[in-house]
Backbone bond lengths (Angstrom), bond angles and torsions (degrees), N, CA, C in turn:
res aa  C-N    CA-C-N  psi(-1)  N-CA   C-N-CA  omega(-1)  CA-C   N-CA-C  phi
1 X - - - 1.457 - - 1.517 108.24 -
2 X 1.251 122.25 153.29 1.174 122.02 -154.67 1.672 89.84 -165.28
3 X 1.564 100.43 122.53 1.915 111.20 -179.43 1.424 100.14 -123.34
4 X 1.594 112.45 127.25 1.514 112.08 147.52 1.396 126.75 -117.10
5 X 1.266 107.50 151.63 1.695 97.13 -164.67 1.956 97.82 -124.03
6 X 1.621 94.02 148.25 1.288 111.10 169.28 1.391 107.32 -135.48
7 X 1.077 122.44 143.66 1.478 141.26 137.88 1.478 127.19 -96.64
8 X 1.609 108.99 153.45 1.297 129.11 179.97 1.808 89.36 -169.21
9 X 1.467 82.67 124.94 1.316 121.52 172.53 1.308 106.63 38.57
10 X 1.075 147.37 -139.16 2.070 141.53 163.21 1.731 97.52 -69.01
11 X 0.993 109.35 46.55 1.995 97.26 149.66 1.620 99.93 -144.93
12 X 1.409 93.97 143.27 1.214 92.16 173.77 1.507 101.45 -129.99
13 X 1.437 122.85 152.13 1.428 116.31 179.87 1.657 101.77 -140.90
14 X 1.186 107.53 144.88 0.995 128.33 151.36 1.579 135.21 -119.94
15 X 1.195 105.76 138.41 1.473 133.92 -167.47 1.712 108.00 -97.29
16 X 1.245 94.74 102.22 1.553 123.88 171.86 1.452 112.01 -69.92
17 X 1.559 115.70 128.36 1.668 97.59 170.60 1.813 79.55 -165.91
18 X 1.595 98.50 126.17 1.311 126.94 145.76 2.086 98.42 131.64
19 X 0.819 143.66 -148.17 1.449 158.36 -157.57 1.668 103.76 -92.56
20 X 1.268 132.43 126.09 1.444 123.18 155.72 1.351 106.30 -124.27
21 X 1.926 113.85 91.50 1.387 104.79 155.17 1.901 93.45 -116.40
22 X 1.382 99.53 -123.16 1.108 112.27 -166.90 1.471 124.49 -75.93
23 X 1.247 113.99 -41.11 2.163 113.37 155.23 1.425 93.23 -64.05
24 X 1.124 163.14 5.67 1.254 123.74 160.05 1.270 107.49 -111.35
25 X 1.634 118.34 -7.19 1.698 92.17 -150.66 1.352 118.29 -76.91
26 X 1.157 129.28 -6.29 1.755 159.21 170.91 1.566 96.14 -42.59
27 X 1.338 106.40 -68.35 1.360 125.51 -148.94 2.084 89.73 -80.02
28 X 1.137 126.99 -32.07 1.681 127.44 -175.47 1.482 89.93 -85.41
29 X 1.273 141.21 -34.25 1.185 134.10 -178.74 1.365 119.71 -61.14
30 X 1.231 113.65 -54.99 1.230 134.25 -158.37 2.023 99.88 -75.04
31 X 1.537 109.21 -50.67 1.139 133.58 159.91 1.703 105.82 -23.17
32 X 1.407 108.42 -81.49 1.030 106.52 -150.88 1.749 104.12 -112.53
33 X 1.735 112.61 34.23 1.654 123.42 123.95 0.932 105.12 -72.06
34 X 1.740 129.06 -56.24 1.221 113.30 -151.36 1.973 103.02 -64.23
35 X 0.686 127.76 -63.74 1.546 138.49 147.61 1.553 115.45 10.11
36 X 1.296 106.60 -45.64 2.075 125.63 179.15 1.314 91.14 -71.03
37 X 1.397 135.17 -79.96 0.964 131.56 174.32 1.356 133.17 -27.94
38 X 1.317 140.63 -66.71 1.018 142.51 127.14 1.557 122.57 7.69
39 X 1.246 122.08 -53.92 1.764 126.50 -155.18 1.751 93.89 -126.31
40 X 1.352 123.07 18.12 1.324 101.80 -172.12 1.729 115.94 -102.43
41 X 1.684 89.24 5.27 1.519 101.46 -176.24 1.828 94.09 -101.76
42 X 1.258 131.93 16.90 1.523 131.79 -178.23 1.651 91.94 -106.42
43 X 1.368 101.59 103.30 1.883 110.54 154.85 1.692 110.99 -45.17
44 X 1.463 107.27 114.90 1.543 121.04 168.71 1.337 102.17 64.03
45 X 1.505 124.29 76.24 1.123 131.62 -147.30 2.026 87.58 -125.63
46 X 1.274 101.07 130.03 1.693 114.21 178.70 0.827 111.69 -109.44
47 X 1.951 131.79 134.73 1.608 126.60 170.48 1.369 79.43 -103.50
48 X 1.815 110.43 146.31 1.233 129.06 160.28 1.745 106.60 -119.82
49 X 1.342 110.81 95.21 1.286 119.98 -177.66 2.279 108.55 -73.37
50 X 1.263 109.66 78.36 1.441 111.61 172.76 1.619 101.51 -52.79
51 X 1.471 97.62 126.95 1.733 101.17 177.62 1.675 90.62 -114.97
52 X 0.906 140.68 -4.83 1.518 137.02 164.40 1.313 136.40 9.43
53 X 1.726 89.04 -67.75 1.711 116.95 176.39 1.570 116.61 -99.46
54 X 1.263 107.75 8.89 1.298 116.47 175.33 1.643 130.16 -86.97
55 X 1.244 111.00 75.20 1.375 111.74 166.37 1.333 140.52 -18.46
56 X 1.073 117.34 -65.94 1.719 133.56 -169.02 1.546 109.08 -138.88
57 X 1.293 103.24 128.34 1.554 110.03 167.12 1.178 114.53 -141.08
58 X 1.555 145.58 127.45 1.365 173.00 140.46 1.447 114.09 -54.71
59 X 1.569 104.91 159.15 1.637 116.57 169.73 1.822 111.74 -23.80
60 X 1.533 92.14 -49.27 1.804 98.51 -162.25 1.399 99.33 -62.43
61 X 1.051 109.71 -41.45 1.537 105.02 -173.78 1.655 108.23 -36.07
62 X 1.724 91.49 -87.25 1.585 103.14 167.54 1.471 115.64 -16.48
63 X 1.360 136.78 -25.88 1.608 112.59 -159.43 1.365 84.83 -121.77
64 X 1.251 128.14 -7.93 1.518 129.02 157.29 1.790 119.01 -68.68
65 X 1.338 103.90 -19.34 1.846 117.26 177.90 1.358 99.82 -95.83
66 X 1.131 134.10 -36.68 1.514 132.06 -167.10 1.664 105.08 -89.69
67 X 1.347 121.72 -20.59 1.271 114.80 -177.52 1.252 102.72 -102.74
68 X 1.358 130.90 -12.63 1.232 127.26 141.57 1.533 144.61 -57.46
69 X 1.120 90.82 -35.34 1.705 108.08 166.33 1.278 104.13 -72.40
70 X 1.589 143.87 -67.66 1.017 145.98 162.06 1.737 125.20 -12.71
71 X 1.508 103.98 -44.65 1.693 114.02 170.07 1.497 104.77 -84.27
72 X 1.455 129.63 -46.89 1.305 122.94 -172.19 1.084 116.53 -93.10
73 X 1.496 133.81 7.57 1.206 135.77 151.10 1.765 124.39 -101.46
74 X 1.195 104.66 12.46 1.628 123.97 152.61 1.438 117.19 -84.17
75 X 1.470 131.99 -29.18 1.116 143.24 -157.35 1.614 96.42 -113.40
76 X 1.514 119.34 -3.13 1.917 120.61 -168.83 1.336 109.75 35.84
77 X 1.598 97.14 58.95 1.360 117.77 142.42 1.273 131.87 -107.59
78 X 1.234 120.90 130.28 2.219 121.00 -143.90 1.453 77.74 -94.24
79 X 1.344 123.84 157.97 1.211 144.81 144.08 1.524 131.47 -110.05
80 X 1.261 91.92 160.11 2.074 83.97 -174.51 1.544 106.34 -156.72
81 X 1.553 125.71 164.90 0.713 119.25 -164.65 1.929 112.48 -131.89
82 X 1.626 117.77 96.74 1.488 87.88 -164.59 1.790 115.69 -112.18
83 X 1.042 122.61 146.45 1.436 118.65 163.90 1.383 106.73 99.34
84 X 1.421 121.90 14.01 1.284 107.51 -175.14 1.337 122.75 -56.54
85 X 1.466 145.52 144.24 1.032 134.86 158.24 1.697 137.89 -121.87
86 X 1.279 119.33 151.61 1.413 115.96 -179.41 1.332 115.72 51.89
87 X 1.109 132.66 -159.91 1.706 124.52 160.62 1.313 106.76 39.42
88 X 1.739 79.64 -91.68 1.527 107.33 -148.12 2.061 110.52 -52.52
89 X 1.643 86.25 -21.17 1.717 74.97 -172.32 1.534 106.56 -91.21
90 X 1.487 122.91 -22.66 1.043 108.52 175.19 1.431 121.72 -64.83
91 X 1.238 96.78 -26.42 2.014 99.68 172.17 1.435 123.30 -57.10
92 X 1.336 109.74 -40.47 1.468 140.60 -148.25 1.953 77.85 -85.21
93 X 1.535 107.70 -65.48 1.473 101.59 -167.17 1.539 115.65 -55.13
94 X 1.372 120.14 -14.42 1.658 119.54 -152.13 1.488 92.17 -120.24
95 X 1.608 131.16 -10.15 1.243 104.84 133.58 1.464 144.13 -67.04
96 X 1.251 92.04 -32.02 1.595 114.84 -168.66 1.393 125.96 72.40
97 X 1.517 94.58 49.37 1.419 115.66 158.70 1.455 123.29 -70.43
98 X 1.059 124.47 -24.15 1.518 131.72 171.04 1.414 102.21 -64.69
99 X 1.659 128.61 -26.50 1.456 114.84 -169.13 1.731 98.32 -76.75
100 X 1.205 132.65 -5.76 1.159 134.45 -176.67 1.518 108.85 -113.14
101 X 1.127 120.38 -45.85 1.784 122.42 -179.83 1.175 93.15 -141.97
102 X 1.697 97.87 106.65 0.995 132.90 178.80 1.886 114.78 -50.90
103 X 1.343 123.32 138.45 1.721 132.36 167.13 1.924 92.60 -74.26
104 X 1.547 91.18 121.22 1.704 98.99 157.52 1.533 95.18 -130.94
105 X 1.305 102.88 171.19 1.590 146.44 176.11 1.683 93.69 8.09
């Protein structure tokens, strides 16, 4: 797994690319605390999680997005979810993670 991050103005996104089940989910976790920290001093501050380059995602994934939301939505930081594809979105839809971080563009 492999994250790059950009900002512009209060959004910040990061760009997902390679597998998030269980060898990675350590490494996206850890990632994107360190990441909270970082952005929690930006008024109305947005994670844009790019799923783009993301191949495969599993259960772990999911409890790696929800415990994320859980920290960055203590701090009223919005989350979102863009580009998912194949797989990954049918997973994403049949949890119903989108009812919480929202699918854009």
């Amino acid at each position: 797994m492999e994250i790059k991050y950009s900002l512009q103005g209060n959004v910040l996104q990061a760009n997902l690319r390679g597998e998030l089940d269980e060898y990675t989910a350590e490494y996206v976790r850890l990632s994107l605390d360190t990441l909270l920290k970082d952005i929690s001093c930006v008024s109305s501050a947005q994670l844009v999680l790019d799923f783009s380059g993301v191949s495969f995602m599993d259960s772990t994934g999911i409890g790696v997005l929800l415990g994320r939301y859980n920290k960055f939505s203590k701090k009223d930081i919005s989350m979102f979810i863009k580009n998912p594809q194949g797989h990954v979105d049918r997973i994403l839809k049949m949890t119903g993670i989108y009812d919480i971080m929202p699918k854009i563009g």
